[in-house]
C-alpha positions in Angstrom: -0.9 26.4 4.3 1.0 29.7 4.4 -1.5 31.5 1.8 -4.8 30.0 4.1 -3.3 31.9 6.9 -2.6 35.1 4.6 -5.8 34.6 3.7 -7.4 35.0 7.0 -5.5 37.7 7.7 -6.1 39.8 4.5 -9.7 39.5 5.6 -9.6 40.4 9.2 -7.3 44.0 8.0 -10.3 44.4 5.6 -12.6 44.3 8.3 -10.6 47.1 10.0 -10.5 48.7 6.9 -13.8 49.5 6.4 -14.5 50.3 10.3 -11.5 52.9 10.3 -12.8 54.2 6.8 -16.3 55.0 8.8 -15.0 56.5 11.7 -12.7 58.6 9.6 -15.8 59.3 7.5 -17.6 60.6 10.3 -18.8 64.2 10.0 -16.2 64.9 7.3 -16.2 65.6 3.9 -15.7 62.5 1.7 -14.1 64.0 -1.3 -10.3 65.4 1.3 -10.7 61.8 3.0 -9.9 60.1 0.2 -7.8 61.8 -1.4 -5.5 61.1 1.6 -6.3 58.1 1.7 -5.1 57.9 -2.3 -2.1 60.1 -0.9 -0.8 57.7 1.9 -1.6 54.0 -0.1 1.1 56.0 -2.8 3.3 57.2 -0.5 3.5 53.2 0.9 4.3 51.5 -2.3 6.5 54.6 -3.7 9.6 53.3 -2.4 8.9 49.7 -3.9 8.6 51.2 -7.1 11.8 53.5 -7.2 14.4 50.8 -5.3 12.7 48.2 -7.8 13.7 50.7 -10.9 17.0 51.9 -9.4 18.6 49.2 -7.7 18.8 45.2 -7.9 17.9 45.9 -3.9 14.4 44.1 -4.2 15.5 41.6 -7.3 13.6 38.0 -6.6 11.6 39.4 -3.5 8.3 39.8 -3.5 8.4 43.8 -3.2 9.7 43.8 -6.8 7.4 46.0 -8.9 8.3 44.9 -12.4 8.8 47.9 -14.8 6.8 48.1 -18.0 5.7 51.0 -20.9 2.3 52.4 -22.1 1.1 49.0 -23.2 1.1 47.9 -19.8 0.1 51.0 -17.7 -2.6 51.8 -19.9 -4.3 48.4 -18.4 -3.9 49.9 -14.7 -4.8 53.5 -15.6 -8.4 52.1 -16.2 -8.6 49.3 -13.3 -7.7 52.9 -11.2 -10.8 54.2 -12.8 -12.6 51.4 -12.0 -11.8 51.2 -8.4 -11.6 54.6 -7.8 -15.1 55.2 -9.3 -16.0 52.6 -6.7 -14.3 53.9 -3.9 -15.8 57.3 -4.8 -19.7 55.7 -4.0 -18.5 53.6 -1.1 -17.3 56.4 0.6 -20.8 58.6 0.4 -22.5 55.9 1.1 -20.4 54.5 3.7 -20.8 58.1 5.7 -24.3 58.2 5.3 -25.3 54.7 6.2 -24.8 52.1 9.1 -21.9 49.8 9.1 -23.9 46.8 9.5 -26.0 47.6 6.9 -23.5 48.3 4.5 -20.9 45.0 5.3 -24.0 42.2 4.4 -24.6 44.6 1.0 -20.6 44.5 0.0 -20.5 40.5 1.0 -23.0 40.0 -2.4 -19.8 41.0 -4.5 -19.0 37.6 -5.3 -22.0 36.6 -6.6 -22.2 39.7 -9.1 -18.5 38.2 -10.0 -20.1 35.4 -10.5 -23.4 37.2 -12.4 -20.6 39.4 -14.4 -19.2 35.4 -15.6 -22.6 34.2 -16.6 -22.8 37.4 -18.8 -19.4 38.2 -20.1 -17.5 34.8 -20.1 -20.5 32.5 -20.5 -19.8 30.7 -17.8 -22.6 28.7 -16.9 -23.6 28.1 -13.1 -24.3 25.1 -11.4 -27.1 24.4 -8.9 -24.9 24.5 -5.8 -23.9 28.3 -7.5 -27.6 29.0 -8.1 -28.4 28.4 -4.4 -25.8 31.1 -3.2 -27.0 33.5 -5.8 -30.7 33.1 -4.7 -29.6 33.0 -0.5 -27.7 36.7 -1.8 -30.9 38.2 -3.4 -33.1 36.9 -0.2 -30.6 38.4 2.7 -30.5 41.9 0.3 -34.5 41.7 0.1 -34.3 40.9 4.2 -32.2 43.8 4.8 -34.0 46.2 2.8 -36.5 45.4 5.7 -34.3 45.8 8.5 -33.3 49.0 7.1 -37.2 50.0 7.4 -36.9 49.8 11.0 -34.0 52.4 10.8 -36.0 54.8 8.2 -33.8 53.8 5.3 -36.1 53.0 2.0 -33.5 50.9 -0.1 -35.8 51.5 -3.2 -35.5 55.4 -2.6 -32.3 56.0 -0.7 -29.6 57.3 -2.5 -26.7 56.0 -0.6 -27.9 52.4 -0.6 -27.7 53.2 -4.6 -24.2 54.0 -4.1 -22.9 51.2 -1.8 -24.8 48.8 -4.4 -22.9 50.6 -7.8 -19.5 50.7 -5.3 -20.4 46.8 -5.2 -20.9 46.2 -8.4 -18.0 48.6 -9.4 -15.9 46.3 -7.3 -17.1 43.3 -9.2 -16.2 44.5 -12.0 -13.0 45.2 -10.9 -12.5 41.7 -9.6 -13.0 40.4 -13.0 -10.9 42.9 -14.5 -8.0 41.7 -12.4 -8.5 37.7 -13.3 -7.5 39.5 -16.8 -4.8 41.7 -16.3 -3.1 38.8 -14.2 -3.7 36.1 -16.1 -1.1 34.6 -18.2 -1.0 35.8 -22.1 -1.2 32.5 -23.0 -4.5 31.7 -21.4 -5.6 34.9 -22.8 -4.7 37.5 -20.1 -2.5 40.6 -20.0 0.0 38.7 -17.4 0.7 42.0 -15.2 2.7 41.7 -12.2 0.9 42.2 -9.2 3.0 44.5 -7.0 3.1 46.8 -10.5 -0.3 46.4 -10.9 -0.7 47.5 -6.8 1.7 50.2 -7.1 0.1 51.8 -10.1 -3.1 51.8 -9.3 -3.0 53.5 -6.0 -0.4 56.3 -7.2 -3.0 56.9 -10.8 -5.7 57.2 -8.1 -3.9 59.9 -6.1 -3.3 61.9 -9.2 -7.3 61.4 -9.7 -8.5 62.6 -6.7 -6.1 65.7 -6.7 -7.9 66.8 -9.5 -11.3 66.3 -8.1 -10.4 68.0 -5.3 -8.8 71.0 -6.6 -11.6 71.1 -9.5 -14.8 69.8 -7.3 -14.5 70.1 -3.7 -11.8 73.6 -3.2 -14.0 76.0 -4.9 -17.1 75.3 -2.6 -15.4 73.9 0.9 -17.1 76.6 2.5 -20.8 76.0 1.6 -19.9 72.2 2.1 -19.0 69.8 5.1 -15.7 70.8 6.9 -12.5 68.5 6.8 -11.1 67.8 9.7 -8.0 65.8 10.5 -8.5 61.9 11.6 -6.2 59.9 12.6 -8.3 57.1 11.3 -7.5 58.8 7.8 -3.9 57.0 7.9 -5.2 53.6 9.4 -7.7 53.1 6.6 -3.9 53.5 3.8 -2.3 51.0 6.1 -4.9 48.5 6.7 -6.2 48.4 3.0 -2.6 48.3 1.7 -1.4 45.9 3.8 -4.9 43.7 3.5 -4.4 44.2 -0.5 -0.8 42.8 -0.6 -1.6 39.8 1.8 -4.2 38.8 -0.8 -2.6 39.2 -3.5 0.8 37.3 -2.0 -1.5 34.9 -1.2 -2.5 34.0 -4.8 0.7 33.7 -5.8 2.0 31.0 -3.3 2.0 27.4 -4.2 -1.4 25.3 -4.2 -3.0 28.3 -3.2 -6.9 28.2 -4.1 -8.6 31.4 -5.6 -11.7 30.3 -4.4 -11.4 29.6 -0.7 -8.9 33.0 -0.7 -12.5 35.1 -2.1 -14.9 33.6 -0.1 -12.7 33.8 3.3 -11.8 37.8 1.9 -15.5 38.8 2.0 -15.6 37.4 5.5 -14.3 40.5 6.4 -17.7 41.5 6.9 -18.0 39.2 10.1 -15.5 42.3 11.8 -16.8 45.4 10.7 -20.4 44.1 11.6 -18.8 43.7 15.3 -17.5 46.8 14.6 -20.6 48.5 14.1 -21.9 46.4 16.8 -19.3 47.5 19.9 -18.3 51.1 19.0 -20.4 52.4 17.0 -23.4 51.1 18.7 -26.1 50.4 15.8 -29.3 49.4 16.2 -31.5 46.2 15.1 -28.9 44.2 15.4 -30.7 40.4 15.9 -32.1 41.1 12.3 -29.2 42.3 10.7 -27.0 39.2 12.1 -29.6 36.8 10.5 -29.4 38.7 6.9 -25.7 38.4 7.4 -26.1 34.5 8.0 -27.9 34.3 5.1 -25.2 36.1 2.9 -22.0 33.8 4.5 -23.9 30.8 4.1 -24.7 31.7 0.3 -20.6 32.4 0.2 -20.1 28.2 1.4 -22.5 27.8 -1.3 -21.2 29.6 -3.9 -17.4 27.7 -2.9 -19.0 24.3 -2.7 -20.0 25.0 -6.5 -16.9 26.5 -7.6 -14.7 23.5 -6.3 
């Protein structure tokens, strides 16, 4: 039960992730952050990717990034659009918003995954899926209150916009990756996963470089300062090394796509506590309840996809 425990793991160093991301987030401009972040996440998997090209070092191991031309880079160029373009909003809303408000709206992205099958695969749900869905609407309709209480309007507020497109974003990146990795003969792209993980970050790094240089250089000084974090590293590591457990995970034997998702948005469970302990947010009874409802739609939503 290797890939259970991987599993677990990958979810508790999102957890940190997205705690680390706020903190580094905190009174600094979004747009330097993470292009660092971008920088770092490349800078980790750059040495897979050259010993994997220039030496038989990392043949048979599971470091080996597989080499490949246009046809296949052209599929990770876009999933780092995709991503990216969700990181982007997560970030600006993440700054702007409480961690415990934000968690419970990120834990609904397996039922747009599941949505985002309804509508593009035709997949049809069942009722057990149904029931999760519906518990995911009512927690997001539950904390829209809760965030009354805080002076958020979630029908009004601009970052709860963005945290819900970065969700959505990240759906759709989800579903993009059951294609790229899926075998050619069951009508995928069959990418490799450590090129795919390589790729992406270091096509991200050369995306944010240009937003930076085009976007946020020319007006730094009428905008918010960047200041140096230390955080700023932790959030590379933590994601990278959250990212390859997952995605090791998948590849193990008799490991179950299904139980690795749901127990990969538990991550929410340790930023809320996060949010809780250090950075000391408010209403949190209510919010724990929402959350409840959205883990409990997530054993739904696995009871109907077993």
């Amino acid at each position: 039960m290797a890939w259970l425990l991987l599993a677990f793991l990958s979810a508790a160093l999102l957890g940190c992730y997205d705690s680390l991301k706020k903190e580094a987030l905190k009174g600094n401009a979004v747009i330097p952050v993470l292009f660092l972040n971008t920088l770092f996440s490349s800078l980790i998997f750059l040495p897979f990717i050259v010993l994997s090209a220039s030496t038989d070092m990392l043949d048979g191991s599971i470091f080996h990034v597989a080499s490949g031309g246009w046809d296949m880079h052209k599929y990770i160029l876009l999933k780092a659009l995709i991503v990216l373009s969700s990181w982007i909003l997560g970030y600006f809303g993440m700054k702007h918003l409480p961690l415990t408000i934000v968690g419970p709206i990120n834990a609904t992205r397996p039922v747009m995954v599941l949505v985002g099958a309804l509508l593009v695969f035709g997949e049809r749900l069942n009722g057990w899926q149904w029931i999760g869905v519906l518990l995911a609407v009512l927690s997001f309709l539950l904390l829209s209150r809760s965030g009354k209480k805080e002076g958020i309007d979630f029908k009004h507020d601009r970052w709860i916009w963005m945290i819900v497109g970065a969700a959505a974003l990240g759906a759709v990146s989800g579903l993009y990756d059951k294609y790229l990795m899926a075998p050619v003969e069951s009508g995928g792209v069959g990418l490799d996963r450590m090129m795919v993980q390589s790729w992406y970050n270091i096509y991200q790094c050369f995306m944010m470089l240009a937003m930076l240089y085009l976007l946020w250089w020319p007006r730094h000084r009428d905008t918010t300062p960047f200041h140096w974090d230390w955080a700023i590293i932790g959030v590379s590591i933590f994601l990278s090394t959250a990212d390859f457990m997952y995605f090791y995970s998948l590849s193990l034997p008799d490991a179950m796509i299904s139980i690795v998702s749901m127990i990969r948005r538990g991550s929410v469970v340790v930023s809320f506590l996060f949010g809780a302990a250090f950075f000391h947010e408010k209403n949190l009874k209510a919010k724990a309840f929402d959350l409840a409802l959205v883990l409990l739609g997530m054993i739904f939503l696995y009871i109907g996809s077993s």
